[in-house]
N, C-alpha and C positions, 0 to 999 in steps of 0.2 A: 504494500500500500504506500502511495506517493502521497503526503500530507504539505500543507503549503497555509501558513498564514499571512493575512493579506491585514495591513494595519495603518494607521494615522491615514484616514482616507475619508474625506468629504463624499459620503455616497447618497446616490439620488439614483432611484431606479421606482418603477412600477410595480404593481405586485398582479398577482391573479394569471391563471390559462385563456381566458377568455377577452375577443375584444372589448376597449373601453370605449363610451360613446359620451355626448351627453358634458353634465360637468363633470362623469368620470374620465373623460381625454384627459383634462389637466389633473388627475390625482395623479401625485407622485411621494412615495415616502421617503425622507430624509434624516441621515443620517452623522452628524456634525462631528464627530469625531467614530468611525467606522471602523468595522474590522469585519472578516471575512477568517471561514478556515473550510478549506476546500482541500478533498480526498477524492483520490484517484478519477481528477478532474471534474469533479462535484460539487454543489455550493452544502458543502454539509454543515455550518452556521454562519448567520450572516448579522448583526447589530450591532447597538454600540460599544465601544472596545470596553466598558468597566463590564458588562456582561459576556461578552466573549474574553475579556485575560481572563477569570474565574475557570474558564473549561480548556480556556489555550496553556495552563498551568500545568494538569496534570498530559500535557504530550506531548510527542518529539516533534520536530518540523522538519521535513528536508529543505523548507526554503522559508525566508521572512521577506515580504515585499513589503517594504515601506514609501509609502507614499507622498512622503513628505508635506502634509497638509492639503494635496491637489484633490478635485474632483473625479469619482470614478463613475461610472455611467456604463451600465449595459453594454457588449458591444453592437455595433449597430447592425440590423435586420431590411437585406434591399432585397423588395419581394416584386421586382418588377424590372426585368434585364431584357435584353436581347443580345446581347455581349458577347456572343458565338458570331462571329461574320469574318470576313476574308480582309476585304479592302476600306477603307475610308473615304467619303464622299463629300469631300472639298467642295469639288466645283458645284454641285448641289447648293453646299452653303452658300457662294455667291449670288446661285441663280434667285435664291429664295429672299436675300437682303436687296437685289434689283428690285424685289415684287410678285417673282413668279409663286404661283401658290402653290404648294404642298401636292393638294391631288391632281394639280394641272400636271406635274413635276410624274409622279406615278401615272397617271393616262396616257403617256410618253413615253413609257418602259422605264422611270426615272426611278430614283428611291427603293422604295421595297426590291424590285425586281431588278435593280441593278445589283440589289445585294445577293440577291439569290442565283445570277450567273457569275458571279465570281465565287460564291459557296460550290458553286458548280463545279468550276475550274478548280479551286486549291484543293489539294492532298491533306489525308487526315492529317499530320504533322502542322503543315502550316497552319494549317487552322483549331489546331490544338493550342500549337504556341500563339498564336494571337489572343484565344481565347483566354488562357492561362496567364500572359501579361497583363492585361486587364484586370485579371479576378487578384491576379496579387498585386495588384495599382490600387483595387479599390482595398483589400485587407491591410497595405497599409494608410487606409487613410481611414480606418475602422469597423469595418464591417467584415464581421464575421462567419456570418450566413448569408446567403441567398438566393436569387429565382435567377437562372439561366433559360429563356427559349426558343428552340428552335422556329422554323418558321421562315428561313430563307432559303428552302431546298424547293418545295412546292411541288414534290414528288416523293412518291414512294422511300425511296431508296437513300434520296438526300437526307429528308428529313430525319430517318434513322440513322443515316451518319451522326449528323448534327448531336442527334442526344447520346450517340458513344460520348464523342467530344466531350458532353457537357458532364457526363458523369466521368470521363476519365480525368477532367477537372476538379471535381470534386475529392477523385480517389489521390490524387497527386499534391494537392495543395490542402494547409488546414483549413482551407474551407468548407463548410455544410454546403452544399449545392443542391438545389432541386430544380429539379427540370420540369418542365411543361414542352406540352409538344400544343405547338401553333403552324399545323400546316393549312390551317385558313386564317392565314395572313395577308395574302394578297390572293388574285382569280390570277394566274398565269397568262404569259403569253399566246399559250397554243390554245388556250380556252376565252382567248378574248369574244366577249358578246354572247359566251356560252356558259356564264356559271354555274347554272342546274348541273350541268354534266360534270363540273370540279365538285360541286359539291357531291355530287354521284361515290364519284372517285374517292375523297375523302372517307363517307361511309362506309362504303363499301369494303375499300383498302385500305387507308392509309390508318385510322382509329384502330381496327383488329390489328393490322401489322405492330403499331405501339406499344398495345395493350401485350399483343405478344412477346416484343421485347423485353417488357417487364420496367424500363427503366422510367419513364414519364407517371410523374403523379399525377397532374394537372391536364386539362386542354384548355387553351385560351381560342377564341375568335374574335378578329375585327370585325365588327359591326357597325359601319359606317356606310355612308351615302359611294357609290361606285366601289364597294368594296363586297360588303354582305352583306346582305337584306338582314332585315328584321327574323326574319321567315327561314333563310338558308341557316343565321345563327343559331335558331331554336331549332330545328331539325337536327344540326351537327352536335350541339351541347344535348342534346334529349340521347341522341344513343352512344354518344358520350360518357353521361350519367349510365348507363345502362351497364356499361362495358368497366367502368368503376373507378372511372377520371374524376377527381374533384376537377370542378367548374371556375372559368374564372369570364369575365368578355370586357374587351376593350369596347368601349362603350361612350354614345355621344362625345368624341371627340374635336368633331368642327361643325356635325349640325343634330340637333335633336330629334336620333331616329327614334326614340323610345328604347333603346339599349340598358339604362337604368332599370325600367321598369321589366325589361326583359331577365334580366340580373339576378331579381326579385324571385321574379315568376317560377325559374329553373331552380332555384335553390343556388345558385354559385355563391363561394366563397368570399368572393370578391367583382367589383366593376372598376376598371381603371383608366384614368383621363379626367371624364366627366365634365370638361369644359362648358358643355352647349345642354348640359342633364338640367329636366326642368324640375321643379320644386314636386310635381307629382311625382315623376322618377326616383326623386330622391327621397321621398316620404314612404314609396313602396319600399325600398330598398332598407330603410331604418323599421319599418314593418318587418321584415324577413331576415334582419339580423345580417344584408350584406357588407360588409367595407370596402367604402372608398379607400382607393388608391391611389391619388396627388401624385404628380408628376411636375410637377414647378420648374422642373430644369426644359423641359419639353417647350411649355410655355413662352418661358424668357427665350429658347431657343428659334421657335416660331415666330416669336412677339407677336402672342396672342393673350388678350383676357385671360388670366388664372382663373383656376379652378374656383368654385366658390367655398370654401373650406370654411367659413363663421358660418354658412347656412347650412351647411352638411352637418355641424357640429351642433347648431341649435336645434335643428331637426330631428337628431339622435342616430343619425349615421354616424357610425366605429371610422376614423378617417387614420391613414396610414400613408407615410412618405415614402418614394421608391427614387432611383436616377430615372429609371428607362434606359441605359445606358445605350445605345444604338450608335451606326455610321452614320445616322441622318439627320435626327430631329432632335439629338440628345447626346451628343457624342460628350461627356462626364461620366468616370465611376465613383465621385467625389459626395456621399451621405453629409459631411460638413456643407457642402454647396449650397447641397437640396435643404437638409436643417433651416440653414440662413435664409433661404428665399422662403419655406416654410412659414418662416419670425416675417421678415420685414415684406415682403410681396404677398403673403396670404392672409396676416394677419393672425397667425396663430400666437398664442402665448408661449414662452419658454418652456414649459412642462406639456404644453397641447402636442407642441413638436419632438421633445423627448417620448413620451407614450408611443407617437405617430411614425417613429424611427427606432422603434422598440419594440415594445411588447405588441402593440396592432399590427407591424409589420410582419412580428412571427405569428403572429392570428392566421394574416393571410394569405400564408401558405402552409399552415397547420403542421407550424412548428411551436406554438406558444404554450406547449407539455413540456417544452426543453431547455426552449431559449428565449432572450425578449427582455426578460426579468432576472436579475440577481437574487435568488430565492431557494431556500432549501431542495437539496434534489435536483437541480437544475443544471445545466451546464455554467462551467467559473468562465464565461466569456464575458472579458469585459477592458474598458476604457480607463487608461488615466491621462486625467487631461492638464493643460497647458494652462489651468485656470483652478478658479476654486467653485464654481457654480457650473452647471449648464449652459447657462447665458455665454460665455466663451465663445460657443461655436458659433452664433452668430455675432458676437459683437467684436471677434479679431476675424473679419473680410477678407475672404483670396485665400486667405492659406489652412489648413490644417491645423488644430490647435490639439492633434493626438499624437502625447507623447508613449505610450505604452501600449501594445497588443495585445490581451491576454487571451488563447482559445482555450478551452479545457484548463484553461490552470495554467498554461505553458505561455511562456514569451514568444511572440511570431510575427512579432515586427516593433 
């Protein structure tokens, strides 16, 4: 047994499995003088050090982390990636600061589909290592767990490339990774004007072939105007559900198809975007216990209107931060970024964005029995930071304020 106490530490973390909505977003308990004793990488006590030295007395430690008065913070939960892709899409970014719009940009073969013939092209190696620089770009800037998915193969064959990659990501670096398989992410080239028959394809094949692989916990679909009907979504999520994928759909993104409400309807996990989601969308969805998923970096990237995160919150939708991380609309794997724009561009409170980069995070991808929270039983993943509050991550701008990694208990950056 590997034993580790963790001491003089400002800690501030969530508690609970389940996500928080409501005025529970900002509950966060704190702890002003902290200690932690984690076993073979477990949080097996965690309070204030005059109640933890009492039991830290009678044991040995193989390690003492002191803190030196800094704030320690969950580590952070990005339940929302695309982070698997080949090449990067620069000139995209200019075209879109000229004006050009986004799905004008995809109606083109632009964006999505550009990514998915160069997933074409590259070899599993390359695109391992691409994926894996990334996943350890974002671990060290805090994040410890999260959502990898496929969805730029838009075939059989790719697609299940893609989630080797993303689980051999997982297996290779301390990161938890969870995969979703989103191979209705875009309607392909060869099926342009013919989506019924991708989505055929999808059902028919590409869902059992996943489900067979074993490795996708999730399926996500874009649900968007020239993307996927209202209709093609819930046909693809229903035997989805069936086949024993937790649910997730990108959802009202740039116009209000009713995707929130569709969210709802299916039981998914999660809706993410939500930009253009209207107030009944979002009342079903706080109805059916789904959580938003905020994407604020996407936003600023687009420069479009944010999410509306004070009305999601008042309404009692669970709300949860992610990068998006992508070649396109979101190129960041940086949790402190999205934090920030979470505070100062959405209007969330410091503790709204802690929860919402935390424990809601791991909600929504049904890891929050694990991680999320610094809490008995749980995994010792966690944050020491460059400050002595939360407020840190958004009030030193531009850079990273995490100085410490902890996954399991271990130092990993």
């Amino acid at each position: 047994m590997i034993a580790k106490l963790v001491r003089n530490a400002r800690i501030y973390t969530a508690e609970g499995s389940s996500p928080s909505s409501g005025e529970a977003q900002g509950s966060v308990r704190f702890y002003p003088d902290g200690a932690m004793i984690i076993k073979n990488g477990l949080v097996e006590d965690i309070g204030p050090w005059a109640e933890i030295e009492k039991k830290a007395a009678s044991l040995e430690f193989d390690e003492e982390i002191d803190c030196d008065g800094r704030c320690v913070i969950p580590g952070f939960v990005d339940p929302h990636t695309h982070m698997c892709f080949a090449r990067r899409r620069e000139g995209e970014f200019s075209l879109r600061l000229a004006g050009t719009p986004y799905l004008e940009i995809l109606q083109k073969g632009g964006g999505i589909l550009s990514s998915v013939r160069a997933v074409k092209e590259a070899s599993d190696d390359d695109l391992f290592e691409n994926t894996l620089s990334l996943a350890l770009s974002a671990l060290s800037m805090g994040t410890t767990t999260l959502e990898i998915k496929s969805g730029y193969g838009l075939d059989t064959e790719t697609e299940l490339k893609m989630l080797s990659v993303i689980r051999q990501v997982g297996l290779e670096s301390p990161l938890d990774v969870v995969p979703t398989f989103m191979g209705a992410h875009a309607v392909p080239e060869e099926y342009k004007g013919r989506p019924e028959e991708f989505v055929d394809l999808i059902v028919n094949e590409m869902l059992p072939a996943a489900k067979k692989q074993g490795i996708a916990a999730f399926c996500d679909v874009f649900c968007e105007e020239g993307v996927f009907s209202v209709a093609h979504t819930e046909r693809i999520l229903t035997e989805a559900g069936k086949l024993g994928f937790g649910l997730k759909v990108h959802a009202d993104e740039v116009h209000d198809t009713g995707g929130a409400a569709l969210a709802a309807r299916v039981g998914a996990v999660s809706a993410e975007h939500l930009l253009a989601a209207s107030d009944e969308g979002l009342a079903a969805m706080a109805g059916a216990g789904v959580t938003a998923i905020l994407l604020p970096a996407t936003a600023y990237s687009l420069r479009k209107p944010y999410a509306r995160a004070r009305a999601m919150i008042d309404l009692g939708v669970p709300a949860a931060l992610a990068t998006d991380c992508n070649p396109g609309s979101s190129f960041t794997e940086s949790m402190p970024f999205v934090f920030g724009l979470g505070v100062m561009a959405m209007g969330l409170t410091v503790e709204e964005a802690l929860v919402a980069a935390t424990k809601n995070s791991a909600c929504a991808i049904g890891a929050g029995d694990r991680c999320g929270t610094l809490e008995r039983g749980k995994n010792a993943d966690f944050l020491v930071l460059d400050g002595e509050t939360p407020a840190i991550i958004a009030y030193h701008a531009g850079v990273s304020p995490v100085d410490e990694v902890y996954k399991k208990g271990e130092r990993v950056a």
